[in-house]
Jmol script that loads the backbone (N, CA, C; Angstrom):
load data "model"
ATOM      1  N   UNK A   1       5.309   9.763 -27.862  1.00  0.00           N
ATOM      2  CA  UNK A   1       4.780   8.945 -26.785  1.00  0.00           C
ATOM      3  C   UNK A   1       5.417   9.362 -25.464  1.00  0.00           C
ATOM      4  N   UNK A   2       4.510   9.564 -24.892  1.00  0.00           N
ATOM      5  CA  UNK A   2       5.015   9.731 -23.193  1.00  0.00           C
ATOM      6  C   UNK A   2       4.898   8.110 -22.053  1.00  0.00           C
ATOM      7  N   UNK A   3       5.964   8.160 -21.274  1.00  0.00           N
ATOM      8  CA  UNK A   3       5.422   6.954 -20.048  1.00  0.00           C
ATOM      9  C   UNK A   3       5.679   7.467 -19.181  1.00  0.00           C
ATOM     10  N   UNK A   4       3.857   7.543 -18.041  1.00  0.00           N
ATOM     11  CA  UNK A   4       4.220   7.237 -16.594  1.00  0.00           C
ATOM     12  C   UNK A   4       3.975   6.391 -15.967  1.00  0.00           C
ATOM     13  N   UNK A   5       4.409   6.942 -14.427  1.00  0.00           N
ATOM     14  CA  UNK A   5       4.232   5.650 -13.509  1.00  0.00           C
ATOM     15  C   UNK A   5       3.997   6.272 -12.464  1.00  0.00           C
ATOM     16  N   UNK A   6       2.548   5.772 -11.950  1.00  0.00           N
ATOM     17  CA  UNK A   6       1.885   6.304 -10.987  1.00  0.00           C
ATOM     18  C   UNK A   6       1.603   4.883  -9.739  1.00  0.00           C
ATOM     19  N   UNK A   7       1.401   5.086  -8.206  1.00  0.00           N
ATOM     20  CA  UNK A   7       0.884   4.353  -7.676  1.00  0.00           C
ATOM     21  C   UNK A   7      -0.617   4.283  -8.027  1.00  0.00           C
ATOM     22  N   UNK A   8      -1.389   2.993  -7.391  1.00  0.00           N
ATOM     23  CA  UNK A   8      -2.486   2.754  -7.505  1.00  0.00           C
ATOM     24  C   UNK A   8      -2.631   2.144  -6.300  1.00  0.00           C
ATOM     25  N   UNK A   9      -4.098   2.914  -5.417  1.00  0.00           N
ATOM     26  CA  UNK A   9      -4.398   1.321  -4.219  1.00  0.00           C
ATOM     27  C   UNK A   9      -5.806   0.652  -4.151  1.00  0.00           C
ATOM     28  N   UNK A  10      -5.696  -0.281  -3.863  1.00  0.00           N
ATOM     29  CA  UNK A  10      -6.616  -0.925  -3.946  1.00  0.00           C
ATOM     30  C   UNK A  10      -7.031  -2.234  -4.677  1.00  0.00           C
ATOM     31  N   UNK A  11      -6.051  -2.504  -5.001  1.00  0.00           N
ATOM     32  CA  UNK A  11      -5.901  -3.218  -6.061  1.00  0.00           C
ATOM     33  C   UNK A  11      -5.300  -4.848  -4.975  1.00  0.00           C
ATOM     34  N   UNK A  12      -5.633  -5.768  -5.040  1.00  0.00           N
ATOM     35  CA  UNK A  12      -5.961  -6.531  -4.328  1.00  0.00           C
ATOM     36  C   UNK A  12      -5.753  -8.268  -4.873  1.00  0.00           C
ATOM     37  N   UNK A  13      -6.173  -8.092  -6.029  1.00  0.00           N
ATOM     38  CA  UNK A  13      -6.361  -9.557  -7.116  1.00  0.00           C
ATOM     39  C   UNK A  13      -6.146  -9.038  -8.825  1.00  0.00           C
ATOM     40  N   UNK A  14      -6.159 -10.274  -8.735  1.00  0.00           N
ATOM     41  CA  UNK A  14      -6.005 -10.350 -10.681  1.00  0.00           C
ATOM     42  C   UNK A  14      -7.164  -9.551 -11.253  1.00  0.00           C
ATOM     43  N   UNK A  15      -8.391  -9.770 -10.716  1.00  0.00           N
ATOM     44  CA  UNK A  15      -9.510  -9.066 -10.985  1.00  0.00           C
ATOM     45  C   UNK A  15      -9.284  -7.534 -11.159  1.00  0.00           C
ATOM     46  N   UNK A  16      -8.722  -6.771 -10.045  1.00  0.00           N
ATOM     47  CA  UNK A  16      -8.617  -5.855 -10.074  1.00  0.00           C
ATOM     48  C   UNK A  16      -7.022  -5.140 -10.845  1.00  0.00           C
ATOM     49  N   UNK A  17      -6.269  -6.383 -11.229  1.00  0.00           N
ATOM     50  CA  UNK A  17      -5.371  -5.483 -12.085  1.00  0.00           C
ATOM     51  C   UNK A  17      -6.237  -5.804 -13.676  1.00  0.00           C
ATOM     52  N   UNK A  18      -6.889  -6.206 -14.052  1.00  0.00           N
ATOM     53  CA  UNK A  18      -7.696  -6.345 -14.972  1.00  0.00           C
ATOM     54  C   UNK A  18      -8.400  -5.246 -15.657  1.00  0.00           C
ATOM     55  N   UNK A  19      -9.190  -4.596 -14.281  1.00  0.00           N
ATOM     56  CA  UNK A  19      -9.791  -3.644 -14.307  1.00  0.00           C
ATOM     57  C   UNK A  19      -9.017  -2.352 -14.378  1.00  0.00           C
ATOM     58  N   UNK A  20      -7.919  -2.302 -13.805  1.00  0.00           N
ATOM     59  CA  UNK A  20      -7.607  -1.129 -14.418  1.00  0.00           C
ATOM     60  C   UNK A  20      -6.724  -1.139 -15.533  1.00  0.00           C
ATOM     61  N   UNK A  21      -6.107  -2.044 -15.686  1.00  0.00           N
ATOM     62  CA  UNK A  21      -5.588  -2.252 -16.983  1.00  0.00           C
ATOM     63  C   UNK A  21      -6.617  -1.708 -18.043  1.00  0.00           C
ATOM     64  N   UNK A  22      -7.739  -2.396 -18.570  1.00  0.00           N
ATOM     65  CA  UNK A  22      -8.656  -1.911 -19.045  1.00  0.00           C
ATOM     66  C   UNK A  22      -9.517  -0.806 -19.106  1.00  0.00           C
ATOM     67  N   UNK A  23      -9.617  -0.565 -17.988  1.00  0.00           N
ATOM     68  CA  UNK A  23      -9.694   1.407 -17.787  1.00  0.00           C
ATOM     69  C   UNK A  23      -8.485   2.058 -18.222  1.00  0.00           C
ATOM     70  N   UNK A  24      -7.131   2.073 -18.388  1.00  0.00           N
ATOM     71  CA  UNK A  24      -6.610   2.290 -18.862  1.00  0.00           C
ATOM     72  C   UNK A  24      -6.561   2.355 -20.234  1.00  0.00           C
ATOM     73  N   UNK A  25      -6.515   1.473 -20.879  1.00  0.00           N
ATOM     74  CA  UNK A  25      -6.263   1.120 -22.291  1.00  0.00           C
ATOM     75  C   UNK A  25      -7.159   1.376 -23.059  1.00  0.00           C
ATOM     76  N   UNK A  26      -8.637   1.766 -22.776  1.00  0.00           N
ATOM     77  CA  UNK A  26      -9.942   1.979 -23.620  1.00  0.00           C
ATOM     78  C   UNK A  26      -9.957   3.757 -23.302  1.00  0.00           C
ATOM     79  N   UNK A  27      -8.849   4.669 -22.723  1.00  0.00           N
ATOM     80  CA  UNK A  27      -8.506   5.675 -23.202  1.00  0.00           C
ATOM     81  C   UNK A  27      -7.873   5.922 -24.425  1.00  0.00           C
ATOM     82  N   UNK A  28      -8.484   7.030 -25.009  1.00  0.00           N
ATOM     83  CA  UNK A  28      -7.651   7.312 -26.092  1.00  0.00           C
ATOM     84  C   UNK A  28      -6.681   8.040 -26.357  1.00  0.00           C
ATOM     85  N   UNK A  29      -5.716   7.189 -26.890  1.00  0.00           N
ATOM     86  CA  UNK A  29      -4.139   7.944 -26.881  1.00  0.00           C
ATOM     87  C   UNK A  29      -3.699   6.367 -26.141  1.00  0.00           C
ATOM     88  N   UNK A  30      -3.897   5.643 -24.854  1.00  0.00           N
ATOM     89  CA  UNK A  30      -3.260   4.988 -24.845  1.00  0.00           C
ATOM     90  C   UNK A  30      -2.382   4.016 -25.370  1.00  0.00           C
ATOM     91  N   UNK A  31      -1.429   3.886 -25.486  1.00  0.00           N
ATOM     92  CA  UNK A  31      -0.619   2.415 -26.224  1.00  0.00           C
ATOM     93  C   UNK A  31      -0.784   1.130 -25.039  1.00  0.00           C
ATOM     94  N   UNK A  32      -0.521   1.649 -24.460  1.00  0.00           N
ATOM     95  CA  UNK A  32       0.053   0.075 -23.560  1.00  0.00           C
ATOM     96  C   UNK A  32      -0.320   0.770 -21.605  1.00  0.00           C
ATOM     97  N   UNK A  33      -0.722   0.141 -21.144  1.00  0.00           N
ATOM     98  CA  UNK A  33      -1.222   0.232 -19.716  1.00  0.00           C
ATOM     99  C   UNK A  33      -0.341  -1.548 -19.248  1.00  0.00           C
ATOM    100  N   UNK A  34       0.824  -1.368 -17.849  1.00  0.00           N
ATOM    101  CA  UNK A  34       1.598  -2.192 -17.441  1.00  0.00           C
ATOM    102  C   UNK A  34       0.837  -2.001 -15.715  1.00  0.00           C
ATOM    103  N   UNK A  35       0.519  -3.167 -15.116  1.00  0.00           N
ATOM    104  CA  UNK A  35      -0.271  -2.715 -13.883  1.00  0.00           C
ATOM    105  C   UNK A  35       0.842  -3.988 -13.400  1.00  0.00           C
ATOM    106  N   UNK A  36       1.585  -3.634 -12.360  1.00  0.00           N
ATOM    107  CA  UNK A  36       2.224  -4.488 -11.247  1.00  0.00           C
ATOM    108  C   UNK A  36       1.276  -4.496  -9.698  1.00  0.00           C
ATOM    109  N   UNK A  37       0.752  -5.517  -9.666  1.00  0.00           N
ATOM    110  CA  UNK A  37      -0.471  -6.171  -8.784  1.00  0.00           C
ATOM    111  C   UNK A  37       0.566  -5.922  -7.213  1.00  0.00           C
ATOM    112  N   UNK A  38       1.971  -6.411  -7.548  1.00  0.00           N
ATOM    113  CA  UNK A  38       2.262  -6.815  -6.080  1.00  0.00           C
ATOM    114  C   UNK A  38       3.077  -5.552  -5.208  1.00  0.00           C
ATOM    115  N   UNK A  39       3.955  -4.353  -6.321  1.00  0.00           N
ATOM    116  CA  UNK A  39       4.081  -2.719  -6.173  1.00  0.00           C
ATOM    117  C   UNK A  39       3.063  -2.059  -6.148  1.00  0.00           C
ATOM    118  N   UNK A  40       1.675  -2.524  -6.462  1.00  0.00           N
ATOM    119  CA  UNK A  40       0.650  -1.262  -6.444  1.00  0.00           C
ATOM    120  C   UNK A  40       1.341  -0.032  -7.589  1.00  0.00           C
ATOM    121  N   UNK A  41       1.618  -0.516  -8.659  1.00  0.00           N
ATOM    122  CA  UNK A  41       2.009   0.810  -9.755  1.00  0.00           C
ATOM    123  C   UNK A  41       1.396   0.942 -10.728  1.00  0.00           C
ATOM    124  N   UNK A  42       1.153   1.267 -11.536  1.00  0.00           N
ATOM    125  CA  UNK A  42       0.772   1.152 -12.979  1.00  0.00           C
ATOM    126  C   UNK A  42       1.696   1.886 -13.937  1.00  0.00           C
ATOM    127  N   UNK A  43       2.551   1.644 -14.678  1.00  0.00           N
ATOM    128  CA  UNK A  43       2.868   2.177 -16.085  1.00  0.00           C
ATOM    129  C   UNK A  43       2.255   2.305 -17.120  1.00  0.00           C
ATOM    130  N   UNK A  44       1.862   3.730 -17.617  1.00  0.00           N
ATOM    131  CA  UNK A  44       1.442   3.374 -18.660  1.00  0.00           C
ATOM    132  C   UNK A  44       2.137   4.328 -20.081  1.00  0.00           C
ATOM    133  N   UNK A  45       2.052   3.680 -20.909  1.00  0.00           N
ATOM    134  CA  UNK A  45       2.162   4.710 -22.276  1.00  0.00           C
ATOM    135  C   UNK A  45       1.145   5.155 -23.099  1.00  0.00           C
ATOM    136  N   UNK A  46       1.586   6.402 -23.600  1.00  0.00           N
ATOM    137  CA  UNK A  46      -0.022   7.113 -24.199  1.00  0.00           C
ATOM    138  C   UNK A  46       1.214   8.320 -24.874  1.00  0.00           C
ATOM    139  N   UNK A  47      -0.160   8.631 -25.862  1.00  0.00           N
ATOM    140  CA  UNK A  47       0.167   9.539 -26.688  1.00  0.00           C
ATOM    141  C   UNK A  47       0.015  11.241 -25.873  1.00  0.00           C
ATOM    142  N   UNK A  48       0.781  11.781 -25.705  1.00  0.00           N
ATOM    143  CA  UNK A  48       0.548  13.156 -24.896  1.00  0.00           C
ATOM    144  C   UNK A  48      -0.526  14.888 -25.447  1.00  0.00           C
ATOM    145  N   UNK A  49      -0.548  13.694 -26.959  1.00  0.00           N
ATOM    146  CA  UNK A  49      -0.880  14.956 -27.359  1.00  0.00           C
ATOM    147  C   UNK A  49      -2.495  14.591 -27.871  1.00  0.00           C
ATOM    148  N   UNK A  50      -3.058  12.889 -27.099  1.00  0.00           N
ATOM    149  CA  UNK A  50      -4.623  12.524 -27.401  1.00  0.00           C
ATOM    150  C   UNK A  50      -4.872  12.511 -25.900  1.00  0.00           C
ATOM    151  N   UNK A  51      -4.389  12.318 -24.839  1.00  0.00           N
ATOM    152  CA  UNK A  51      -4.545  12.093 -23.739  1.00  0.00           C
ATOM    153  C   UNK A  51      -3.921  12.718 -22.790  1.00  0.00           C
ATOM    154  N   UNK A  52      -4.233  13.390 -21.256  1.00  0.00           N
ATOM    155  CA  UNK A  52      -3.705  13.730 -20.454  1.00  0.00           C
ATOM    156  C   UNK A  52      -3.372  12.491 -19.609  1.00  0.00           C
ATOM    157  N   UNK A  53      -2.622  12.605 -18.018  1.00  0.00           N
ATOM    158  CA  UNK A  53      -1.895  12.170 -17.129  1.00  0.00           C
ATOM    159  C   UNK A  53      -3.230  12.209 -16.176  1.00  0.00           C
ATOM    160  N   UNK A  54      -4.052  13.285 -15.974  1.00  0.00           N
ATOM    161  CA  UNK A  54      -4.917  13.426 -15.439  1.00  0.00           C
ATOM    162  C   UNK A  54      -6.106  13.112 -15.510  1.00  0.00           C
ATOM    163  N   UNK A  55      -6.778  12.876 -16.691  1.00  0.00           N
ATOM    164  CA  UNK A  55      -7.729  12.017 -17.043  1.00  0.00           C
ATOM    165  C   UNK A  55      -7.251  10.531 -16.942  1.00  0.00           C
ATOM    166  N   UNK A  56      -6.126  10.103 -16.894  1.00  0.00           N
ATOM    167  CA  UNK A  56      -5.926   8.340 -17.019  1.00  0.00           C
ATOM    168  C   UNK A  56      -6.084   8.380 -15.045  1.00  0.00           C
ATOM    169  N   UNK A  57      -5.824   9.099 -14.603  1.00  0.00           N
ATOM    170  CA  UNK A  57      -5.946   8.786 -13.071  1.00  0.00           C
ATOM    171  C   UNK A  57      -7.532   9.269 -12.672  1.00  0.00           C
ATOM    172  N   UNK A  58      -8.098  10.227 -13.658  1.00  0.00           N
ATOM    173  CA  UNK A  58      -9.750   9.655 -13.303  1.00  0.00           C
ATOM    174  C   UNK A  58      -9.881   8.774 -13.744  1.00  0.00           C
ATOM    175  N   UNK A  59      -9.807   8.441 -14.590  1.00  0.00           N
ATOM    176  CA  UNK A  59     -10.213   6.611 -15.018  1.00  0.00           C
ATOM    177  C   UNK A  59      -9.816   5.622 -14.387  1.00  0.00           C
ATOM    178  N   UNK A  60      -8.718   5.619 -13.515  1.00  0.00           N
ATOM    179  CA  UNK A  60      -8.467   4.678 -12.072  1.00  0.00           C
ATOM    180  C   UNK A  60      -9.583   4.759 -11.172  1.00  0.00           C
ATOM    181  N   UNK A  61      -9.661   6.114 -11.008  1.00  0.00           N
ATOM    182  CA  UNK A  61     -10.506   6.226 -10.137  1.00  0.00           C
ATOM    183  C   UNK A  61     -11.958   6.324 -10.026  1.00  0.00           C
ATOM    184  N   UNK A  62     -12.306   5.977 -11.432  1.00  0.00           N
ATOM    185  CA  UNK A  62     -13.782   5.955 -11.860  1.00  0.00           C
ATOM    186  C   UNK A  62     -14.076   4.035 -11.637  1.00  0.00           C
ATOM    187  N   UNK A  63     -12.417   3.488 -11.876  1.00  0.00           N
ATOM    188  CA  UNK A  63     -12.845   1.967 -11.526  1.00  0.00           C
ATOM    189  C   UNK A  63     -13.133   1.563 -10.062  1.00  0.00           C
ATOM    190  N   UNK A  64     -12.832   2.662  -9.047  1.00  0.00           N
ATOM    191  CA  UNK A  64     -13.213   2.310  -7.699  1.00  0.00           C
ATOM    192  C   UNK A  64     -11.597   2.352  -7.370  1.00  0.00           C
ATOM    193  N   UNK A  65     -10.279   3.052  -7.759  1.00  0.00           N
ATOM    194  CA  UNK A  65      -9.255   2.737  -6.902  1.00  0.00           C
ATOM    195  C   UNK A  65      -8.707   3.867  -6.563  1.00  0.00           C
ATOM    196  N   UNK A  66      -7.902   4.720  -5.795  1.00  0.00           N
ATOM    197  CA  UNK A  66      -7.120   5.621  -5.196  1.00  0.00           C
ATOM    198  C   UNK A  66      -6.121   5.824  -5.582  1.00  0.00           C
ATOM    199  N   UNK A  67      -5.257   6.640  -6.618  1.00  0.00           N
ATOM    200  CA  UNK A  67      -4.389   6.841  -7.229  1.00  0.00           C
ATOM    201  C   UNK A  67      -3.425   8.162  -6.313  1.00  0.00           C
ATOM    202  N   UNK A  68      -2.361   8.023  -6.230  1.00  0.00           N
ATOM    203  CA  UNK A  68      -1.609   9.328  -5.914  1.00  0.00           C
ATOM    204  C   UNK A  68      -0.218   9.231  -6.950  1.00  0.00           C
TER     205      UNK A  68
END
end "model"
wireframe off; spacefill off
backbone 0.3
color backbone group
């Protein structure tokens, strides 16, 4: 298992840590997606060897948010 921690923006309400939480986690390989609403971060854990780092930040960004 690998964990990162990436910013996220856009993220605004509960709604929207929801959403990416869940864009997160309906990747495969993920274990656990941690979204802090009021840092703008997301942690997540995933398996490194079902999932890239780079596909979980298109999937931020397929929910409508700006990842760096």
């Amino acid at each position: 298992m690998r964990t990162e921690t990436f910013e996220v923006k856009g993220m605004s309400c509960q709604h929207c840590k929801a959403a990416v939480k869940s864009a997160l986690e309906n990747v495969k390989g993920v274990e656990e997606a941690r979204v802090n609403l009021e840092m703008g971060k997301v942690e997540v854990k995933f398996n490194k060897d079902e999932s890239k780092l780079d596909k979980l930040k298109d999937e931020v960004r397929a929910a409508g948010y700006e990842v760096s």
